[in-house]
Structures are given as C-alpha cells and as structure tokens.
C-alpha positions in Angstrom: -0.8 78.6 39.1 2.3 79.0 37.2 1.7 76.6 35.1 -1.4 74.6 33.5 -3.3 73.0 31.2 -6.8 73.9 30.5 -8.8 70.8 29.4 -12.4 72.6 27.4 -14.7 69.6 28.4 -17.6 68.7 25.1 -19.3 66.0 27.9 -17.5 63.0 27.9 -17.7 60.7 31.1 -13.7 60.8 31.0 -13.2 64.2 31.2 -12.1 64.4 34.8 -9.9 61.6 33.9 -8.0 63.5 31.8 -7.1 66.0 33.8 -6.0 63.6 36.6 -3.9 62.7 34.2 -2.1 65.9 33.4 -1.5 66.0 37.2 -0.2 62.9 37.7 2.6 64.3 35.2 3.2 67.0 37.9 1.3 69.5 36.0 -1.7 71.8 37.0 -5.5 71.2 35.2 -7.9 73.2 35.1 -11.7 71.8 33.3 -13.6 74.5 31.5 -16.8 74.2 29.7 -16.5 73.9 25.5 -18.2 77.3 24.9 -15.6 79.5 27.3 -14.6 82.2 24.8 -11.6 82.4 23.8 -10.5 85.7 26.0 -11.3 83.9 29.0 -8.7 81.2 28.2 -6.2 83.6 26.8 -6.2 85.3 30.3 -5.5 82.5 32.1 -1.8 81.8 29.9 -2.4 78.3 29.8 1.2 76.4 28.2 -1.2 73.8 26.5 -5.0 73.1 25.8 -6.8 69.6 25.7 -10.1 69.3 24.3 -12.2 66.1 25.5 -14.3 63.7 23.6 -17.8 63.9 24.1 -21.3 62.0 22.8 -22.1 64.4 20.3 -21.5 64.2 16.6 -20.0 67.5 15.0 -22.9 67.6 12.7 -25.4 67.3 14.9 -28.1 70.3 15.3 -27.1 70.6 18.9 -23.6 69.9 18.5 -21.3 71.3 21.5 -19.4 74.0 19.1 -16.1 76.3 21.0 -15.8 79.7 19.9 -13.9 79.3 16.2 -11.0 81.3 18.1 -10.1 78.4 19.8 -7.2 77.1 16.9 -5.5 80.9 16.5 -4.7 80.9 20.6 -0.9 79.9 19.3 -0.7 77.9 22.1 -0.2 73.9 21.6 -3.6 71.8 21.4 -4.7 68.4 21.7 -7.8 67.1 20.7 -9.3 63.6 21.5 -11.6 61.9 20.2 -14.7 64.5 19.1 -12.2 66.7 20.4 -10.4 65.5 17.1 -13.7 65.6 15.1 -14.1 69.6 15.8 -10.5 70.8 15.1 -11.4 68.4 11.8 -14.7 70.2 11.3 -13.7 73.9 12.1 -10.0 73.5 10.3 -11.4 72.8 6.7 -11.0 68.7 6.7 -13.8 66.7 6.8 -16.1 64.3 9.5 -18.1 61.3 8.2 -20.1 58.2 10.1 -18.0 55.5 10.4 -18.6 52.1 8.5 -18.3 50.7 11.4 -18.8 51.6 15.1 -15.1 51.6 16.5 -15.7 50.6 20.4 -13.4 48.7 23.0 -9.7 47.6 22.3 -8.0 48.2 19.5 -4.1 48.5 18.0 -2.7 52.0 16.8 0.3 51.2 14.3 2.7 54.6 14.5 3.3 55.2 11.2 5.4 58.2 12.1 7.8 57.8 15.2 9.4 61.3 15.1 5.7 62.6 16.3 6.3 64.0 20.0 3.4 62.4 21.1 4.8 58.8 20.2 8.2 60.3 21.7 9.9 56.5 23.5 6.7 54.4 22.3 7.1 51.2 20.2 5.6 51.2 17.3 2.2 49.3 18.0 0.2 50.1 21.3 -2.9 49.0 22.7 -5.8 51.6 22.7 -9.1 52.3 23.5 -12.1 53.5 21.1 -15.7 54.9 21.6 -16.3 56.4 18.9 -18.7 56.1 15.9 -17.5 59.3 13.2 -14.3 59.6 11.8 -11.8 61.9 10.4 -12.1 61.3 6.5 -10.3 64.2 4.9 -7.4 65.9 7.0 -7.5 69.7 7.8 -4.6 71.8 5.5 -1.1 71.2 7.2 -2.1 68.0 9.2 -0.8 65.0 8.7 -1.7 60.9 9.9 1.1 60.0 11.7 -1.3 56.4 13.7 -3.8 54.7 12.2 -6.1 51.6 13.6 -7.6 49.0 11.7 -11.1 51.1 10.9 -9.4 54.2 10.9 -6.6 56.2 8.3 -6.3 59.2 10.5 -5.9 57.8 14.2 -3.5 60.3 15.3 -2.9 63.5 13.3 -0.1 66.3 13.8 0.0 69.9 12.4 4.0 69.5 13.8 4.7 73.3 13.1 1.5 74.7 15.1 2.2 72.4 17.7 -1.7 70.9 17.3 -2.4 67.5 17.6 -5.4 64.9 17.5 -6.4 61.2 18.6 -9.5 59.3 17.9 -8.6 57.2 20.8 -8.5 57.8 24.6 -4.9 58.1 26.2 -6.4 59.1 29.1 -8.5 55.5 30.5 -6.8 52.6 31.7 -7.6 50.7 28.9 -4.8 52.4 26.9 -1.7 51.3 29.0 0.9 53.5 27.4 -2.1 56.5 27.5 -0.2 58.6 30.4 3.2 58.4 28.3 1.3 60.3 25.3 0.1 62.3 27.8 3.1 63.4 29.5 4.9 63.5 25.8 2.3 66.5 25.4 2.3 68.4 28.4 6.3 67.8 28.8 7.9 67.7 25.1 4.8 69.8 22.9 3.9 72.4 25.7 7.3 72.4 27.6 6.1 72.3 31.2 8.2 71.9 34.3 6.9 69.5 37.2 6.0 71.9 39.3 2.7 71.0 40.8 3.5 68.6 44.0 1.9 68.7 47.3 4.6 70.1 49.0 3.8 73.9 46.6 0.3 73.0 47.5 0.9 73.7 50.8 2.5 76.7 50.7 0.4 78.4 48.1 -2.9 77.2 50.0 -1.9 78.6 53.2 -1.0 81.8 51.7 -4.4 81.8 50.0 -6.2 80.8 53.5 -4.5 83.8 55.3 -5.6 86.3 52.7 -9.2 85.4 52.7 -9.5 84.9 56.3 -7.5 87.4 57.7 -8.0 87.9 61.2 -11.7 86.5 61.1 -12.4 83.3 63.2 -13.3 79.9 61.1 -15.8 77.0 62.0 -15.5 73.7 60.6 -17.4 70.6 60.7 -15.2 67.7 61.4 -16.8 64.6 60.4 -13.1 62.2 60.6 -13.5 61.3 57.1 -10.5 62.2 54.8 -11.5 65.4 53.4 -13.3 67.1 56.4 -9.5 65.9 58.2 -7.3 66.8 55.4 -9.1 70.8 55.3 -9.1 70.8 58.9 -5.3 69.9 59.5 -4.6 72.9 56.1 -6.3 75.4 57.4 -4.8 75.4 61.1 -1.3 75.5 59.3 -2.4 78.5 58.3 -4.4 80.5 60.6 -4.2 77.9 64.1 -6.0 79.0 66.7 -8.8 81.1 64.6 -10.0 77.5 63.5 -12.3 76.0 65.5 -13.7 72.2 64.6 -17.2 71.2 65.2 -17.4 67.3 66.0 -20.8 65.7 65.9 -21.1 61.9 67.5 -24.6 60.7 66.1 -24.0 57.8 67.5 -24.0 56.6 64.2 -20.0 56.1 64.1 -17.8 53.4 63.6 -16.1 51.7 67.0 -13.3 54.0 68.7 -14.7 57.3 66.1 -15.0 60.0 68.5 -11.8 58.7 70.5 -9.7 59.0 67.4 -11.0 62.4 66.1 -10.7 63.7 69.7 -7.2 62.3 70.1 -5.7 62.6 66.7 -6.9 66.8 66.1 -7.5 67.6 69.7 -4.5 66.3 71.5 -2.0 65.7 68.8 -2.6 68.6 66.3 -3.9 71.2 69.4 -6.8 72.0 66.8 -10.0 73.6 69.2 -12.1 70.8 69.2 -16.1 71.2 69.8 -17.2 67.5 70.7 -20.9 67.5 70.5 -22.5 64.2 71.9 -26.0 64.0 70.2 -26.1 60.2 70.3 -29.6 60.2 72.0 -31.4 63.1 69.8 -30.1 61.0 66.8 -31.7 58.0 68.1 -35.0 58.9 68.9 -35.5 60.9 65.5 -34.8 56.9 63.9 -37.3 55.9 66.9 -39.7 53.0 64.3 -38.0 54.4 61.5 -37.5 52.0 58.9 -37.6 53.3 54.8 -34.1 54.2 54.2 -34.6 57.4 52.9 -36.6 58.4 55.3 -34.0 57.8 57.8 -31.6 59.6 55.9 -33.8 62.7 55.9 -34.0 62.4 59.4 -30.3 62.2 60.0 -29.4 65.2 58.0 -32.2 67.5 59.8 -31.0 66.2 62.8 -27.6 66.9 61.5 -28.2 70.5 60.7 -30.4 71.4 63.5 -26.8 70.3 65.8 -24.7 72.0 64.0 -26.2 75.3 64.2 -26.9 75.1 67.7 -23.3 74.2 68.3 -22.0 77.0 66.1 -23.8 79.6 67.8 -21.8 78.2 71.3 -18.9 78.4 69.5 -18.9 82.2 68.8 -19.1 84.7 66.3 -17.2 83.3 62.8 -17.0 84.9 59.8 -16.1 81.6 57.9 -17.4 78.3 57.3 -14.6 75.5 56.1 -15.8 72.9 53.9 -14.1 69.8 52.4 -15.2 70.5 49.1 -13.3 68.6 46.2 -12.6 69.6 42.7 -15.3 66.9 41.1 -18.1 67.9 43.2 -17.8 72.0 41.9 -17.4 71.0 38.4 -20.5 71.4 36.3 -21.5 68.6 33.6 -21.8 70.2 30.2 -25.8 70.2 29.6 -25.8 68.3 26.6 -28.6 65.7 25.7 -27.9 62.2 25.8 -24.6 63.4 27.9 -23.3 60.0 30.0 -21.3 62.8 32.4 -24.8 64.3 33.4 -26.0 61.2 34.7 -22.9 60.1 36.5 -22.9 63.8 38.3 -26.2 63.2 39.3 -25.0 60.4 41.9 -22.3 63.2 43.5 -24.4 65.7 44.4 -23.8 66.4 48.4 -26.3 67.7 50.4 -24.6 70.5 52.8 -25.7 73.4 55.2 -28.3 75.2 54.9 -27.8 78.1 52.3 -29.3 80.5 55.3 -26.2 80.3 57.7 -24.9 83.4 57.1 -21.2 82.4 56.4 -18.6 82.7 53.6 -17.2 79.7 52.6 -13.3 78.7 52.9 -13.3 75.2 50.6 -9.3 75.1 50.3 -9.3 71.5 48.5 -12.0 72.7 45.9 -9.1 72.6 42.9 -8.4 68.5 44.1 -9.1 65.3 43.5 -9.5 62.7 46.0 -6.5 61.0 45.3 -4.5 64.6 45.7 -6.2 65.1 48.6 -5.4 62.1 50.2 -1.0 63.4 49.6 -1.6 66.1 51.0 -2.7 64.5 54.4 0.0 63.0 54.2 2.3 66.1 53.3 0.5 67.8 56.6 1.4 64.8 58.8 -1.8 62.9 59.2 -1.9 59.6 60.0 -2.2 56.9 57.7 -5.1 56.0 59.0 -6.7 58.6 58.6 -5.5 59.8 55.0 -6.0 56.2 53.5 -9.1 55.1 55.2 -12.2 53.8 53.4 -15.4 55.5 52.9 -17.9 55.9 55.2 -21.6 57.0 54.5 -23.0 60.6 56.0 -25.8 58.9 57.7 -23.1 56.2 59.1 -24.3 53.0 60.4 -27.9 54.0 60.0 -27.6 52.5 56.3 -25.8 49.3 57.1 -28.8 48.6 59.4 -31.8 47.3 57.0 -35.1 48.6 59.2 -35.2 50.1 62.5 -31.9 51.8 64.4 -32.2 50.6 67.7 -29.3 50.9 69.9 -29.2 46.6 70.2 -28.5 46.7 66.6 -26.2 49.5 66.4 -24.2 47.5 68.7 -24.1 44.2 66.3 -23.1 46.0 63.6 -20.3 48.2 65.0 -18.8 45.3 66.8 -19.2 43.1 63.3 -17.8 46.3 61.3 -14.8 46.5 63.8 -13.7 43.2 63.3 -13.7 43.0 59.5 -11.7 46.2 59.9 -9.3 44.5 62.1 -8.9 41.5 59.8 -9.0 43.5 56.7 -6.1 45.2 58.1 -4.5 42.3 59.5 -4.3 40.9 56.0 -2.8 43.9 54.4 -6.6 43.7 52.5 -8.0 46.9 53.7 -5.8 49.4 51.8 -5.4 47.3 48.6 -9.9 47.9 48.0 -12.2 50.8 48.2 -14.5 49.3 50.8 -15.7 47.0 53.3 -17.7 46.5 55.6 -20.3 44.6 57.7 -24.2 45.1 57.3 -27.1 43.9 59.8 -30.0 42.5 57.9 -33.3 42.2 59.7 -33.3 38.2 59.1 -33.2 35.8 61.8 -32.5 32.5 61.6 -32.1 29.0 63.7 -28.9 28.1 64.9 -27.0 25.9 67.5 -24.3 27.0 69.6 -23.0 24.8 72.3 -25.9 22.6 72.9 -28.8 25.2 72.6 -30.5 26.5 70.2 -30.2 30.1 69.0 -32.4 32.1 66.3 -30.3 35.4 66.0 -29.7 37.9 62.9 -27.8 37.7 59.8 -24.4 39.7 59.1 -23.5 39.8 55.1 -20.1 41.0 54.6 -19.5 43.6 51.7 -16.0 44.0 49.8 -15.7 45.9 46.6 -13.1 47.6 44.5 -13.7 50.5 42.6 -11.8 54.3 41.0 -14.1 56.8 42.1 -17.5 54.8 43.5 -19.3 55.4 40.7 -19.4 51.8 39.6 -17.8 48.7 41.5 -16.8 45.1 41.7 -17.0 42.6 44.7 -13.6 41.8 45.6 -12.7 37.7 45.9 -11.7 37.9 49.2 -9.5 34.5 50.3 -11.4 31.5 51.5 -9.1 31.7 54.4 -9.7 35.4 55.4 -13.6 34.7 54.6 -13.5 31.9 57.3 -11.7 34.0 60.0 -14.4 37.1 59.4 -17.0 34.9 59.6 -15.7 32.6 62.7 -15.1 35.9 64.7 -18.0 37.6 63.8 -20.2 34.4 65.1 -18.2 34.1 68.2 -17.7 37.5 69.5 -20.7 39.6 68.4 -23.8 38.7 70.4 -26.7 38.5 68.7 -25.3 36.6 65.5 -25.2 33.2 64.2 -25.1 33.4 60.3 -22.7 35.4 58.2 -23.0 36.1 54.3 -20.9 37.3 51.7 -22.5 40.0 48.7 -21.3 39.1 45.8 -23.0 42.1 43.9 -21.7 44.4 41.5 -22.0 48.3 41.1 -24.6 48.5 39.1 -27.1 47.0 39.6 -26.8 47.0 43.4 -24.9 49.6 45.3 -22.2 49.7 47.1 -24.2 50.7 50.9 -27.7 48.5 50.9 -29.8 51.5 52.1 
C-alpha cells in the first residue's frame, strides 16, 4: 500500500470501527496490536497513526503499555480515548479517575476552531463517551482546544508535532460529525490522497494472485455466499482457467441455490465449476437428529469428508482459495476484562481441516465485508449476489427446530422463498440484515375450507443489525406482515399458523439453532 494508516489497537470493542472509518475516507488501515515495537511500524511508512481506546486504565498493574518510542516516530498521531490517556501518561501530563463516570451522549464545545481536527465543524457537536479517567494535567506543548461538561481536556493538540487526542469516540455512530474529524486527520494532519478504491483493489490483488500462484492450479470451495463469490469471481480475473470451484449442494440450500451458482459462475463467468450433489449423504447423517449442535457437527464432517473427496477428482492443486475477511484474521488483544475478546469469540469459523496439504490464497483477508461486498460489484457480480443476506453454514438445518426430514425441508424452503420474494417485492430485503422463515416442530388445529387441519407453525424472523454481532427485530408493515403470512398459509403445504419473532440480539440470536 502506498498509503496508510496504522491504527495500534489497546482492546476496545470499536477498534475495527475505526479503521472502517479511515477507509471509508478512501484511505488504507492497517490494525496492529499496542505492543508492536516501534521498528516494526517505522518499516511500514505509515503517513499517520491512531491509537484506540481500550478497558484498561493507564495505571493499572496490567495496563496495555506501547513501546515509549511510539511519540518520537515524527509521524502525525491521534489518540482516542485511553489512546488519549497513554500519550497523557507517557508525555509527562497527568491521568486521574474521574468524578464522575462520563458514558453515553454528550456535547463537545470547540474552544479552538483553527484545530485541523475541528477543520468545517460548528462549534458544538454531539459525542459519544465511555470513559471513566481523565486527562487532568496536559503533557508539555499540548493544548485543550474541546472540552465537555465533565471534562477540561476533551480534545487536546500539540499543533507543531502534528499529535492529537480525544476522550471521545469519533469513530461510532453515536458521534454524527465523528467521520469529519476523522477524515480532517487522515486528509488535512497526515496529508493523504484518496487513493484506496475498489477499482486499485483490483488491479493490485490480481497482481498479487499471479505472483503467489504462478502457474499452479487453485481449488476453491464455492458456497454462493458473498465472500466465497466475490474470491471466486478475483481470483479467475487473475489466473482463469487454473481456478477451479468446488460446489457442494447439501441439500441444505435455499430454493433455486444450486441453479444460480451453476448459472451465474458456470455459464456466465466460464469459471470450472465442480457441482457435487450430496443431498442424500447429508440427509441421512441428520437421520433422528435433533440437538442443534449435534446437527451442526454432523453437517460440517459431512461437509469436509465431500470436499476432500471432490478435491482429489479435481486434480493435483497447489492452492486452496478461501474467503477469508480482514475481521476474522485479526487477533483480540489478550487483555483481562477486554469486551473485544468476547465479541471475537462469536466469529471464530470453523474451516478445512489443517491436514490438507494446501497453501492458502485468502485474497479478501485485508477487507471488510462491506468492501468486499464493492468489489463484487467492481468484478461484475450480480446484485444479487453481492448484496444478499446471510445465510448459515449448516443452511436450513438450523431454521428447522428438531429432526431434518426432507417433508420439512420442503416447508421451510418454500416459506423462505416467499418471504424472499415479498421482502424483495417491497424494496424490504436490502434495506435489513436478515430474514427469513423458520419451521418450528409445533402443530396446531386449524380450518381450511371446511375441514379441519392440525399442521406446523412458520415464525417469520426480520432483524437489522452492522456486523451480526448484536440485532434488533425490524417493524415490518402490518400490510407486508399480512401478505407473508396469507401466502405462506396458502401455498406451503403443511402450514396453517404463521408467527412473527420479535426478539432482540441478545438475548436470543439471530438463527434459533
């Protein structure tokens, strides 16, 4: 990269944030862990460094401490939040509990408009706060230039060393004008271009494909999700035919899944296309089957056991390709106590077997999803494709609550494909992070026509959400409500009740198995 920003992360839950945030100002990121020494970061030539909050305080026997290097790089810094507590602590000023807890809203007053940072902002912003120390003596050559009402030293400038601090965080939503600081520092301090698109994405990926690969031949496991599509689509722009794509059908998959995969990479991008049809494997490894994670254990065995077979048919490869994103290779600073470690904990993927004797190609491993989800885009995929929801490894298996039988499977993909439909329909579908139809093993008595019926129960699931990590049901219109649930008792056979979960993330999640 020409260009970045490194971000040095002390364990705060928003340190990914941040760095979505630099890139959003068309500018590269790059998260290291708070005790990188110093030469390390010097090699890399950043233009700017941030340093995170985190849920430590700087006195604190196990206090997350960079290497006292950090402030003599030359380069420009800003620190946020216990970020701003260090450069306090190691730059001679002075840290102290608050007398009050400062947590939630608040209002910074800019006492000092000429600060870059503040650079087109009026002079009172909303902000957000989680902190509990504060900065009560300022290091030699810094200055307040914001304050709040429980703090003097809310934002802090040493103008002529370019280094800057903020007890607040720009980077959440709940500070509206946050990305503007933001870009003011990566744009006005550090002097960065806005050279990070998609489009240079492309071409330097590629380049980097076709030197690691060389002439070897790649396999790839295509599941028809977003990021298994968006690698797949990448890395035959760069080496075509010595890609091959390994598709699975568990019979597990939503309505039309294997046609689209077959059509869309097979027949439209000329990717070679393994289609393997394990449906009835899958299905009698769930045979009576019923604790959920039992059945997920089943499904991934099964999942693995296919794969490798399939790969072996496929002939001799060098490479394995893997949709690997930026948050799921960054490691959680080990720190006691640290929020980060425990929402890490929920994104750890189980994949292949560490004994298939493969080197890994993972060209999406420096993006986040949303990035991801241009470049599909920037490669030509489908809209459909690129922008669709989530979808679970084990599939359908989760949305049906006890045993997989082929009767059931049926229900709920023929229920899933019409709230699809009339998600879509409504221009709903794109505007949420999921929904979805699940089977629940509870019959009840109902009249259709003039007969009585005792058939199962569909609940319908909507939520909104950033990253899946926590989420809200979604108030879906009365009117849509009524056509999902008058379709769903008309045309799916086997249903005469439909529900709606109105259950947030946590404490339910957003799959019921």
């Amino acid at each position: 990269m020409n260009e970045q920003i490194i971000i040095l992360d002390f364990g705060s839950q928003y340190t990914q944030v941040i760095a979505r945030r630099v890139r959003e100002c068309n500018v590269y990121s790059t998260i290291l862990s708070f005790d990188t020494p110093v030469a390390e970061i010097a090699a890399l030539k950043p233009k700017g460094l941030i340093l995170s909050g985190g849920p430590a305080s700087v006195y604190a026997q196990s206090a997350p401490l960079p290497d006292p290097l950090l402030f003599e790089l030359g380069i420009p810094v800003l620190a946020i939040c216990y970020g701003l507590q260090i450069a306090a602590f190691f730059l001679g000023g002075k840290v102290e509990p608050g007398g009050r807890r400062e947590f939630g809203k608040g209002t910074l007053r800019v006492k000092d408009a000429g600060c870059a940072l503040f650079k087109n902002l009026p002079a009172e912003l909303q902000v957000w706060n989680s902190h509990a120390d504060k900065v009560t003596k300022l290091p030699k050559g810094f200055r307040s230039v914001a304050e709040t009402e429980n703090s003097r030293h809310a934002a802090i400038e040493n103008r002529s060393k370019k280094q800057y601090g903020l007890q607040f965080h720009p980077e959440v939503a709940h500070t509206p004008r946050g990305k503007e600081i933001i870009s003011n520092f990566v744009h006005t301090v550090c002097g960065c271009g806005k050279t990070w698109t998609m489009r240079h994405y492309v071409d330097q990926a590629v380049e980097e494909i076709r030197a690691q690969v060389g002439k070897e031949r790649v396999i790839l496991g295509l599941s028809g999700g977003v990021d298994s599509s968006v690698a797949a689509a990448l890395i035959h722009k760069a080496i075509g035919s010595q890609l091959t794509c390994i598709f699975v059908n568990n019979g597990l998959l939503r309505a039309r899944e294997a046609d689209v995969v077959r059509e869309v990479f097979g027949r439209h991008f000329k990717i070679k296309l393994q289609y393997e049809d394990a449906t009835d494997l899958f299905l009698k490894k769930l045979v009576k089957v019923t604790d959920p994670e039992r059945k997920r254990k089943a499904i991934g065995k099964t999942f693995i056991e296919v794969f490798e077979s399939a790969a072996k048919r496929a002939g001799k490869a060098r490479f394995l390709a893997q949709g690997t994103l930026y948050p799921d290779i960054i490691e959680s600073v080990p720190i006691a106590g640290n929020p980060a470690a425990m929402i890490k904990s929920h994104h750890n993927v189980g994949g292949l077997p560490k004994n298939m004797k493969f080197e890994l190609v993972e060209p999406l491993k420096r993006l986040f999803k949303d990035e991801v989800r241009q470049l599909g885009l920037e490669l030509g995929l489908p809209k459909e494709i690129v922008y669709r929801q989530p979808f679970p490894g084990p599939g359908l298996a989760v949305r049906i609550l006890g045993e997989v039988t082929p009767d059931r499977l049926r229900i709920v993909r023929e229920a899933d494909a019409i709230v699809v439909q009339e998600m879509k329909s409504s221009d709903w579908y794109y505007k949420i992070w999921q929904s979805f139809a699940v089977l629940l093993p509870v019959r009840s008595v109902g009249v259709m026509g003039d007969e009585r019926t005792y058939d199962f129960t569909i609940a319908i699931r909507a939520v909104d959400s950033q990253d899946g990590m926590t989420a809200d049901w979604v108030k879906l219109p009365y009117d849509l409500l009524e056509r999902l649930s008058s379709r769903i008792i008309n045309e799916v056979k086997g249903v005469n009740r439909v529900c709606l979960d109105i259950s947030s993330k946590p404490p339910a999640t957003i799959e019921w198995e």
